[in-house]
C-alpha positions, 0 to 999 in steps of 0.5 A: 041871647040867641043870636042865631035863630036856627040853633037850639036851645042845647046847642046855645047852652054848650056854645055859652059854657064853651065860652065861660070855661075858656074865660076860667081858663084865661083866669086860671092861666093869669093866676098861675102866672102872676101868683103861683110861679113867683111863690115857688121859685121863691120857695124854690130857691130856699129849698135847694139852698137847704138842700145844697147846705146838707150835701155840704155837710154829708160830703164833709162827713164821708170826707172826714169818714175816709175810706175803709180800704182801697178795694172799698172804691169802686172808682179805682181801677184794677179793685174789686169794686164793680171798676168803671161805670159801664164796665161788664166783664 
């Protein structure tokens, strides 16, 4: 078990985990590979389709809401809204 007869005991110990938490390592990787990422992106894709579906619906209801009066967009040049992203006057 010692191949080399002027290590002691201690330092073959931390040699052999070394060597064992690298192949735990190796395994944690493949798991994550083969099993983990496979399953979110597949859960991924679900969840922002859900997500998209309720954008849709919250832009359709500010859409359908309209604005309250013209100052109230902060888009429109010249209104009392903050005016162009950036803009400090």
């Amino acid at each position: 078990m010692n191949p080399n007869p002027n290590q002691r005991p201690f330092e073959q110990r931390v040699q052999d985990a070394s060597a064992r938490v690298e192949e735990e390592l190796r395994r944690v990787v493949r798991y994550l590979d083969e099993e983990v990422v496979p399953e979110v992106r597949r859960n991924g894709s679900t969840a922002l389709r859900a997500a998209a579906a309720q954008l849709q619906r919250l832009a359709q209801t500010l859409e359908d809401a309209g604005p309250r009066t013209p100052d109230a967009d902060p888009r429109t040049p010249g209104s009392s809204g903050t005016g162009t992203p950036g803009d400090r006057r």
